[in-house]
C-alpha positions in Angstrom: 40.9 133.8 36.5 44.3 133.1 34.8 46.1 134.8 37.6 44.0 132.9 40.3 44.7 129.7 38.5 48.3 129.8 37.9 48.8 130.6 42.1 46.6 127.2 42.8 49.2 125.3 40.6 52.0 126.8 41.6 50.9 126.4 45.2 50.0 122.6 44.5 53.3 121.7 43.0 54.6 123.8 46.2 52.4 121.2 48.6 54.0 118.3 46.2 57.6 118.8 47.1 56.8 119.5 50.8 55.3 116.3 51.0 58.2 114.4 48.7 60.9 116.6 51.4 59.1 114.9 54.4 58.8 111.4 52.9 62.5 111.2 52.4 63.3 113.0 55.7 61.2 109.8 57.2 63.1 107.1 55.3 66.5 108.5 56.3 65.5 108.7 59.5 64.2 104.9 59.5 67.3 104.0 57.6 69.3 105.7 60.5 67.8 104.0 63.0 67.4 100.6 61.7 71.3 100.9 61.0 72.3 102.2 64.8 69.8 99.0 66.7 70.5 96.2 64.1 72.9 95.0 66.5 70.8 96.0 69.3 67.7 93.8 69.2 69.2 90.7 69.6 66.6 87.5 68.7 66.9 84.7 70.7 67.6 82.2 67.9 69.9 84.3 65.8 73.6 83.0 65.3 76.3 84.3 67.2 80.1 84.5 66.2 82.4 81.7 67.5 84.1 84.4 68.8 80.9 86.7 71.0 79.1 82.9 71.2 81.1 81.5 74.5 80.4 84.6 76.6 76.5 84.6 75.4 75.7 81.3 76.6 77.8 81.9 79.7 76.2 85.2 80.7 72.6 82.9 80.1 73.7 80.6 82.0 74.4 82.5 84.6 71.2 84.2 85.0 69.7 80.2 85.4 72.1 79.4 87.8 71.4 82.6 90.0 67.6 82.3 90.0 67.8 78.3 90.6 70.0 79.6 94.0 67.0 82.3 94.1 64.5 80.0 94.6 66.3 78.0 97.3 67.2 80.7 99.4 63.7 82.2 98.8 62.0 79.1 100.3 63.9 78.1 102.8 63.6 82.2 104.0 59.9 81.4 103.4 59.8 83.0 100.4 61.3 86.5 101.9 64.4 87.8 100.4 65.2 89.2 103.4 63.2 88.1 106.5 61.5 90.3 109.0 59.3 88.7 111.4 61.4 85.0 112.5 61.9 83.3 115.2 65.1 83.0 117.7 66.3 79.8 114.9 65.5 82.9 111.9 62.1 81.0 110.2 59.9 83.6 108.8 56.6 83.5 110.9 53.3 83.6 108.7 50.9 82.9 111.2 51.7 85.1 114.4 49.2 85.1 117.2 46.1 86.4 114.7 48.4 87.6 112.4 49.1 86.9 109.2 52.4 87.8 107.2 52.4 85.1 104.5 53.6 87.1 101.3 51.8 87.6 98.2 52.6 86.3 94.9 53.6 89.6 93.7 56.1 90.1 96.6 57.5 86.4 96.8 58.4 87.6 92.0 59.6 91.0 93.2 61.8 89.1 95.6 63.2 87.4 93.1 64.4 89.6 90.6 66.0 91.3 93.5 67.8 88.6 94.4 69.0 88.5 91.0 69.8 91.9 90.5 72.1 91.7 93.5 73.3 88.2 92.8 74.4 87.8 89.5 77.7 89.4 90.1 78.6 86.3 91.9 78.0 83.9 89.0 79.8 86.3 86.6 82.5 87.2 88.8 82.6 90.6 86.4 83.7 88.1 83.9 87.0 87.8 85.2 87.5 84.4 83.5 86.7 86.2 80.0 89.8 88.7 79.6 90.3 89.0 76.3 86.7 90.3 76.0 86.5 94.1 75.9 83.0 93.9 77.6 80.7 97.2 79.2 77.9 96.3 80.9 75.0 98.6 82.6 73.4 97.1 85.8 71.2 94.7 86.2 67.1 94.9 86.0 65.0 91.6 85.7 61.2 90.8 86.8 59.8 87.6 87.9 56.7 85.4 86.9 55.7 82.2 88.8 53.5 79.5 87.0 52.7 76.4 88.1 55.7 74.7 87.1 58.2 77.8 85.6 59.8 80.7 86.1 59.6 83.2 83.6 62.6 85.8 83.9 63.1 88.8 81.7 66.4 90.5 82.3 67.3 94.2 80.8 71.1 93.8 81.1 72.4 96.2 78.7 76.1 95.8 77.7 78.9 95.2 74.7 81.3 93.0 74.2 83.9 92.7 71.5 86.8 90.4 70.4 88.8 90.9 67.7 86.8 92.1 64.8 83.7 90.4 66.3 81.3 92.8 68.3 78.3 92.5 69.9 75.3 94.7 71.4 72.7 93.1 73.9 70.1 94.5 76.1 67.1 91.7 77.0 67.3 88.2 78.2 64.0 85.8 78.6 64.9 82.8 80.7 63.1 80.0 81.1 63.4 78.2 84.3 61.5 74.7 85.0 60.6 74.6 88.4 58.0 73.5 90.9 58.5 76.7 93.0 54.9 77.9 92.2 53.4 75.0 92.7 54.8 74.7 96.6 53.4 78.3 97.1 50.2 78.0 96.1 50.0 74.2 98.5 51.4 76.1 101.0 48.7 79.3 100.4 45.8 76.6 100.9 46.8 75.6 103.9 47.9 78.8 105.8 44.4 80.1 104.6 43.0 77.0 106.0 45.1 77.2 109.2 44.7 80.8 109.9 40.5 79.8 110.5 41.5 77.0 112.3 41.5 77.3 116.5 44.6 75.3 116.7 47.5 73.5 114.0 44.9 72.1 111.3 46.6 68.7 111.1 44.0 67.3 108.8 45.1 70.7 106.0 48.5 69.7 106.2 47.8 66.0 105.1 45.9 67.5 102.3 48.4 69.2 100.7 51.1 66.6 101.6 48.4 63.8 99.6 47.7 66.0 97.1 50.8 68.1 96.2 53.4 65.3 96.2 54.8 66.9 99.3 56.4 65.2 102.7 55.7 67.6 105.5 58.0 67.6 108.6 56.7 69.2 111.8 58.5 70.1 114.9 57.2 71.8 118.3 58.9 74.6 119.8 58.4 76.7 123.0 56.0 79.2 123.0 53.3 77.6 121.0 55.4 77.7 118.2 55.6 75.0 114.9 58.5 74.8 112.4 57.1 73.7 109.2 59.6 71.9 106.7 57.7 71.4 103.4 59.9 69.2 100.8 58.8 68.7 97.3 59.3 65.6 95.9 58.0 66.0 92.3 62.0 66.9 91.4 62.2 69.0 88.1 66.0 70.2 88.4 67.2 67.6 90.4 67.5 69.4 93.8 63.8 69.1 96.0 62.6 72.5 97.2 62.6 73.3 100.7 60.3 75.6 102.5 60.5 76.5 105.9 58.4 78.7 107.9 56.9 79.1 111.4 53.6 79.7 112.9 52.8 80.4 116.4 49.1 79.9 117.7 
């Protein structure tokens, strides 16, 4: 019994120190890793340097200047990045004899962000104007949400920057975007759902959404059957109306 009892203690003060052994390899490991991101997860409201500040306002406000072209390229492409099915004058057709290519929600976001992804470049000019920065930046990748009267866009834009003995790490962007954009859309939905059951142009759909939405509707025949639609918001957010422009041909 004595021999059985000293090999449970000895194999229980064993167990102890394993246990101690993995508890400090977990706080090392924590320490490590807290130590490597702290510059990493950058919070929105946390104070930059006077030095790293200038360039972080500029690269936000870049991002809002590029989704605010976004969305006016987007609708007056009829909310297509890149168009497919226009006419001779290049409006995107959403009602095309019984057909209907009016694009989701989801694709009109995804557009978007691509235009973004692409775009931003121009905006930053690769930071040309900033070259006492030593910045390295990864590319691009942002996603899109449309409310009623926002833009959300989340950006993962990974890159450094450094001047002097200030030094920087950043990785996600959330900008907020007040705009109408949604709004149109969904107007503009109702009535090609309306339209599309409709024998002929339903006039009395377009008022409604005219009355309703705070747009002004401008309506011009072509050849062919054909109708440009030119729908203008006038509830202005950012100063500049929207302008969507589409086709449909009955």
């Amino acid at each position: 019994m004595g021999n059985f009892s000293f090999l449970f203690s000895k194999r229980s003060k064993k167990g102890q120190i394993t246990v101690f052994i993995i508890i400090a390899i977990i706080i090392v490991g924590l320490g490590v890793f807290l130590f490597i991101s702290k510059d990493v997860f950058i919070k929105k409201d946390k104070p930059y340097s006077p030095n790293i500040a200038p360039i972080v306002n500029f690269i936000e406000n870049c991002f809002e200047e590029t989704l605010e072209d976004a969305v006016h390229t987007l609708s007056k492409n009829g909310g297509y990045y890149s168009p497919i099915n226009v006419t001779e004058t290049g409006e995107s057709y959403y009602l095309f004899e019984g057909n209907n290519y009016f694009p989701s929600k989801e694709n009109i976001e995804k557009d978007l962000s691509k235009y973004i992804d692409n775009m931003f470049f121009i905006c930053s000019k690769y930071f040309e104007d900033f070259s006492d920065y030593e910045i390295e930046q990864s590319n691009v990748e942002s996603s899109s949400k449309l409310f009623e009267d926002k833009i959300i866009l989340n950006v993962h834009y990974p890159l450094s920057i450094q001047k002097g003995s200030s030094s920087v790490i950043l990785r996600d962007f959330e900008i907020e975007y007040p705009s109408t954009f949604g709004s149109v859309y969904n107007d503009i939905s109702f009535f090609i759902e309306e339209d599309a059951l409709s024998e002929d142009f339903c006039l009395s759909c377009l008022s409604d959404i005219s009355e309703y939405g705070g747009l002004y509707s401008y309506v011009s025949s072509q050849k062919n059957n054909t109708f440009i639609f030119i729908i203008t918001d006038k509830n202005l957010i950012n100063k500049k109306s929207i302008e969507w422009v589409f086709a449909n041909k009955y």
